[in-house]
KEVEX-289553 format. One record per residue (C-alpha): residue in one letter; x, y, z. Coordinates in steps of 0.2 Angstrom, whole numbers, plus 2048, in hexadecimal, padded with zeros to 3 digits. Layout:
N
aXYZ...
END
This chain:
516
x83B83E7F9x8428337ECx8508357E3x84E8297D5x8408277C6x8398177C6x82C80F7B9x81E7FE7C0x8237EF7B9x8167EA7ACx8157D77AAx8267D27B0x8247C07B7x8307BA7C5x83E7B47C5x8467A27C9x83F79C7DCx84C7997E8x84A7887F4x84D78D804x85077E811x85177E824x85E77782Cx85F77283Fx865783843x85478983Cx85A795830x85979481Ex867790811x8647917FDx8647807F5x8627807E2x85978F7D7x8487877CFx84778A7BDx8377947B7x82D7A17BDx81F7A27CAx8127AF7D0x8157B97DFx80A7B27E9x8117A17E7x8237AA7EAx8177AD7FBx81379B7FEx8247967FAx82D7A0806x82079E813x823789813x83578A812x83A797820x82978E82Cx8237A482Dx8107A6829x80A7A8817x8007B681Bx80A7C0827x8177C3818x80E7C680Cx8057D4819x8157DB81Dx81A7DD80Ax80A7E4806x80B7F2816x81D7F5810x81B7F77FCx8077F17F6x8137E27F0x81C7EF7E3x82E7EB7E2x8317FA7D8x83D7F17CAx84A7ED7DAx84F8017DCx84E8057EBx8408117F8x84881F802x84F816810x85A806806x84B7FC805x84A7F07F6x83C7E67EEx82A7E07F4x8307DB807x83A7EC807x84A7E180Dx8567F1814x8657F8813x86B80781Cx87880B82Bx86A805836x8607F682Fx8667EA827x85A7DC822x8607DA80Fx8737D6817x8697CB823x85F7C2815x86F7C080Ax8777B9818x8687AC81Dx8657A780Ax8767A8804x86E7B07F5x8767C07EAx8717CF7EFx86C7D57DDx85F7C57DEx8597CD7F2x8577DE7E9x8517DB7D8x8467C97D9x8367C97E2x8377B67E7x8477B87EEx8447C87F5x8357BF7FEx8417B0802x84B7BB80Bx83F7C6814x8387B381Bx8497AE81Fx8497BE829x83C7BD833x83F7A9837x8507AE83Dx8487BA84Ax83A7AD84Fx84B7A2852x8527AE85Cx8437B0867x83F79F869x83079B861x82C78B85Fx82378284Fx810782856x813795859x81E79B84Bx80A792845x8037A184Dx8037B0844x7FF7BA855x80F7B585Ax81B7BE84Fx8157D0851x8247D485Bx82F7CE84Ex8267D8841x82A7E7849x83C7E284Ax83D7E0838x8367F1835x8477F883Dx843807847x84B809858x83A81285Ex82D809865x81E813861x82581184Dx829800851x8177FC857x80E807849x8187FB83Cx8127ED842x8027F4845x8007F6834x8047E382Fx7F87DD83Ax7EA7EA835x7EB7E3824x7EB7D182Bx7DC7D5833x7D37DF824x7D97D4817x7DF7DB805x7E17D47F2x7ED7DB7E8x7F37DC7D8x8037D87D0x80A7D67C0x8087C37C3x7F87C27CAx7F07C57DAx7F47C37ECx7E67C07F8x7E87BE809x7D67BE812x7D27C6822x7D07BE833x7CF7C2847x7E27C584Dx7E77C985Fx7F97CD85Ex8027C886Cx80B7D986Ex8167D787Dx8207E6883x8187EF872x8067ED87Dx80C7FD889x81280787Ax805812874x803814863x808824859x7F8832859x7EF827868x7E7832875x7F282C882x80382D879x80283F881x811846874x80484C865x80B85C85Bx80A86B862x80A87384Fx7FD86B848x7F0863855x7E985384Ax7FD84E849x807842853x818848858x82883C854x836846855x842843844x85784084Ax85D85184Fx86C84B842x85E84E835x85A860833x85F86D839x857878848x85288B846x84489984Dx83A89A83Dx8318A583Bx83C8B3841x84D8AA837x8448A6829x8348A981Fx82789A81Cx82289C80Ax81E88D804x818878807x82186D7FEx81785B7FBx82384C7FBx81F83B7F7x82782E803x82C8207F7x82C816806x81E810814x81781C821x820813832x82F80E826x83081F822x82F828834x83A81C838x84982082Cx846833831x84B82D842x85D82683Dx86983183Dx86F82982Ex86282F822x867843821x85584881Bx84684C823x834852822x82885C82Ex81A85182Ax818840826x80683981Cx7FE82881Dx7F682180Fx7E9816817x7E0822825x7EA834822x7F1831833x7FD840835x81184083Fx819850842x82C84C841x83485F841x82D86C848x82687C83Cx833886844x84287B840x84887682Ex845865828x853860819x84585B80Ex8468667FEx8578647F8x85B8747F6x85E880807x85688E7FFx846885801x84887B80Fx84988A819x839892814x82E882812x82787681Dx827864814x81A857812x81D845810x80E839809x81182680Ax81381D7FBx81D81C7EAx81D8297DCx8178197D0x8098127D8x7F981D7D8x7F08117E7x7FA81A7F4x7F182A7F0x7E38297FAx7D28347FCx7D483580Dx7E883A80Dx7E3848800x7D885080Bx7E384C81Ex7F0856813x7E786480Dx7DF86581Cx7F1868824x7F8873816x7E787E818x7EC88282Bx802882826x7FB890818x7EE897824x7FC898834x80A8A0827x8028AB81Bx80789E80Dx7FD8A37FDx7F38937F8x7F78927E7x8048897DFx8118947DEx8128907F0x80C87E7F4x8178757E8x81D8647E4x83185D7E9x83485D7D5x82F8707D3x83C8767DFx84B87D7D6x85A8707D3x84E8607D7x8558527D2x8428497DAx8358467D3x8278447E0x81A8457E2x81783F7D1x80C83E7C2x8008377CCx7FD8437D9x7EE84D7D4x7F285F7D7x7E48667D1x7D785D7DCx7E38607E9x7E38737E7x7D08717E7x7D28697FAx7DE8757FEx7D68837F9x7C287C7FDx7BC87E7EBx7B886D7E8x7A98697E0x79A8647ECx7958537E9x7848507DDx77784B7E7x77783B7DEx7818327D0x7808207CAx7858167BBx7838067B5x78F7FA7ACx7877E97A3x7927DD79Bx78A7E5789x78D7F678Ex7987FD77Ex7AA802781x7A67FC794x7A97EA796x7B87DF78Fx7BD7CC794x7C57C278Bx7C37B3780x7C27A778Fx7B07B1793x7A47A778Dx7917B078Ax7817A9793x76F7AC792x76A79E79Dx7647A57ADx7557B17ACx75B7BB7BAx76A7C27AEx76B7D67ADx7687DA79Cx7687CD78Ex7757C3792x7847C179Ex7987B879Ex79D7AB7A5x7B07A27A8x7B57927B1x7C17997C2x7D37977BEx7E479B7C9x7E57A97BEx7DC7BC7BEx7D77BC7ABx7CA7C77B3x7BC7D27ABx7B97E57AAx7AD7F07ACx7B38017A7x7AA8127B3x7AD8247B0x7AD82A7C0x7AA83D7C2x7B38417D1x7BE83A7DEx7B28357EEx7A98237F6x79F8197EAx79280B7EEx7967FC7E2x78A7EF7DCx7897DF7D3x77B7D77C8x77E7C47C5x7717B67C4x7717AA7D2x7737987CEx7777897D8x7877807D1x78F7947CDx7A079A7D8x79F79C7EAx7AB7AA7EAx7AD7B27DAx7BB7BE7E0x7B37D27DAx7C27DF7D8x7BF7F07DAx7CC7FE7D6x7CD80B7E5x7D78197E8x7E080D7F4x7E27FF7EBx7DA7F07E3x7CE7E87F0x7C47D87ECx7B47D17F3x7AE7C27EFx79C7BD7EEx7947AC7EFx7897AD7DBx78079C7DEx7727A57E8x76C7B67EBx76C7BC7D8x7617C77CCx7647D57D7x7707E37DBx77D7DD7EAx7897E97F4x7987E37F0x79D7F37FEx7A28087FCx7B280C7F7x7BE81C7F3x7BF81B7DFx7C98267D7x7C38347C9x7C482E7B5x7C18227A8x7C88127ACx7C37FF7B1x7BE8017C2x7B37F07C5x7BB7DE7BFx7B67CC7C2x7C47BF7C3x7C57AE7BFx7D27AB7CFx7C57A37DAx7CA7927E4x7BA7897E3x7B07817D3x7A378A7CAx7A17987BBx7A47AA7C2x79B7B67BBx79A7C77B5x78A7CE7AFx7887E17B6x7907EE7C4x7887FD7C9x79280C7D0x7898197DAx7918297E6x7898297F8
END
């Protein structure tokens, strides 16, 4: 969907911080730039204390909107800039409302990911503002979930409420992830979202929305701005020859939202979530969508959107391979499209592209293998085990000391480090034979005095998730640290960090990996 190339940011630290004061009005003003630089999640605590909006919810939000990527300040499909995806189109227009608030630069909005999150903060406490919230419930992260689905933008409800949705779903779940200044954790918890007039809206693909597609059964239907495509009697006007698959370079409800402005100009039949492979049909098969950028194709394709960013491989999950080749199967089946890849093709291949999505790390061929159901079936067992001596499998750095002091140790000795506000983490590296869910275990020896939450990180098709386990009992042993979706290939897939908040060594001795 893109129409730029962007490349991740590889250890860029942030910018100067920008104090934000409140005045009796309530909403923020800039004071002074702090020299320096600080991580992204203290840009999180800063802006969280300063505009009086909760830590979490923001750094939620970000995380539903870009997994906390600001994507070297270009911009997603819809004018949406950095890690809170401030926006700027004909019909949102939260980075003018952020500029405004902070009195900051909009350059600094776009391309600074403390003042990007200063402003999304300012945002959302000018809404509370307007709503009335008071201080004890502007306390209550409950209480902002109909602002959240005001900052999202769209003027549908359903989209509205599956924006917010989402925020508060990862709320709930908790997440960690990784940035190129260290982690940002938020831990889950019980939330009842006080959803007001969202409560009667059903959400999108629910069994009583009673608007699902009639194309594709397992779809919802959210019907793009007539303004965006154009409507036709395929397959009598045209032939239907090929699928075209898209990456979104934006978020799922973001996404189906900008599809509904009649601002936007493109389009897409379906729409992809990363999380679930929830599936919104937005033009019908019979209609052309203005997706491939070259009229030719548009008319005798149907075209798929996935959620997510040509740069960051976490969006492409497991489950949205197999919802989308699930759904190209039946399109291929329905129109006699040869399933081959002459026929189901990427936004780049089609002649004149200036895109490049889906990208170099869409995997084709074990797409094409779903696609076409020649995927190899699963062995009926696989396991692997990684020690901290394993050659070519383990590294840590200096600050890792080595220990033979407790007999429960896997092996002949294990590392140790003293918990830091940093990552410095260690890595166990698995060659994983095939995309699919793994079991995955840890060996440490139990000792009193040891950390209470030595933060694990595990490197899914989704992202980075982290669990963290209490090593002062319960050692010499193999301990679930849960099943995940890891991605094929040779890479560190297990760490241990030193980011823990309490005293204690962590410790990395072993990790087992096994396919259920």
């Amino acid at each position: 969907m893109t129409v730029r190339k962007s490349s991740r940011r590889v250890g860029q630290l942030l910018g100067s911080a920008m104090i934000l004061t409140i005045g009796l009005t309530g909403q923020a003003a800039q004071a002074a730039p702090q020299q320096g630089a600080e991580t992204l999640a203290a840009a999180f605590d800063r802006a969280a204390a300063r505009s009086d909006v909760p830590r979490d919810l923001l750094a939620a939000l970000g995380y539903a909107e870009t997994r906390l990527d600001g994507h070297d300040g270009e911009p997603s499909a819809s004018g949406g800039y950095g890690v809170m995806h401030l926006t700027s189109n004909p019909k949102v227009r939260t980075l003018d409302e952020a500029a405004r608030r902070t009195r900051l630069d909009r350059t600094e909005l776009r391309t600074r990911d403390a003042a990007n999150v200063a402003g999304a903060a300012a945002v959302l406490r000018s809404y509370a503002d307007q709503a009335g919230l008071t201080a004890a419930q502007r306390d209550d992260v409950n209480q902002w979930y109909g602002l959240v689905a005001r900052y999202g933008g769209s003027p549908d409800r359903a989209t509205a409420r599956l924006y917010a949705d989402a925020v508060y779903d990862l709320l709930a779940s908790g997440f960690s992830a990784t940035t190129a200044t260290g982690q940002v954790t938020v831990d889950g918890r019980p939330v009842a979202p006080q959803r007001g007039d969202y409560a009667e809206v059903a959400p999108l693909g629910s069994a009583d929305l009673g608007i699902q597609s009639t194309d594709y059964g397992p779809a919802a239907w959210v019907p793009a701005h007539s303004s965006n495509y154009t409507v036709s009697s395929r397959e009598s006007a045209y032939p239907i020859n090929y699928i075209v698959i898209h990456t979104m370079q934006g978020s799922y409800a973001g996404s189906i939202s900008w599809f509904q402005n009649p601002a936007a100009g493109t389009s897409a039949h379906y729409m992809l979530r990363s999380a679930d492979g929830a599936v919104t049909q937005m033009v019908r098969d019979k209609d052309v969508a203005w997706h491939a950028g070259n009229w030719t194709y548009n008319t005798q394709s149907i075209g798929l959107e996935h959620e997510g960013y040509v740069d960051n491989a976490s969006w492409y999950t497991d489950t949205m391979y197999r919802s989308s080749a699930a759904l190209t199967r039946h399109l291929c089946d329905k129109y006699g499209i040869p399933k081959t890849r002459n026929n189901i093709i990427g936004h780049n291949q089609v002649p004149g592209a200036t895109h490049t999505d889906p990208g170099p790390n869409w995997n084709w061929t074990y797409y094409m293998q779903l696609v076409t159901g020649t995927t190899t079936p699963p062995p009926t067992s696989w396991s692997t085990i990684v020690d901290n001596t394993t050659a070519g499998r383990f590294t840590a750095s200096a600050n890792w000391g080595t220990s033979t002091y407790s007999a429960q140790r896997y092996g002949a000795d294990y590392r140790y480090a003293s918990p830091v506000a940093a990552s410095d983490t260690a890595w166990y590296k698995v060659n994983i034979p095939a995309t699919a869910t793994y079991r995955v275990e840890a060996w440490y020896p139990g000792v009193a005095g040891y950390n209470t939450t030595t933060p694990y990180i595990v490197v899914t098709s989704s992202g980075n998730q982290t669990v963290h386990v209490n090593q002062t009992g319960n050692g010499g042993g193999w301990r679930s640290l849960g099943t995940f979706t890891l991605t094929a290939g040779d890479a560190n897939k297990v760490g241990v960090s030193r980011w823990s908040g309490n005293t204690g060594y962590v410790i990395a001795d072993a990790i087992r990996v096994t396919r259920v």
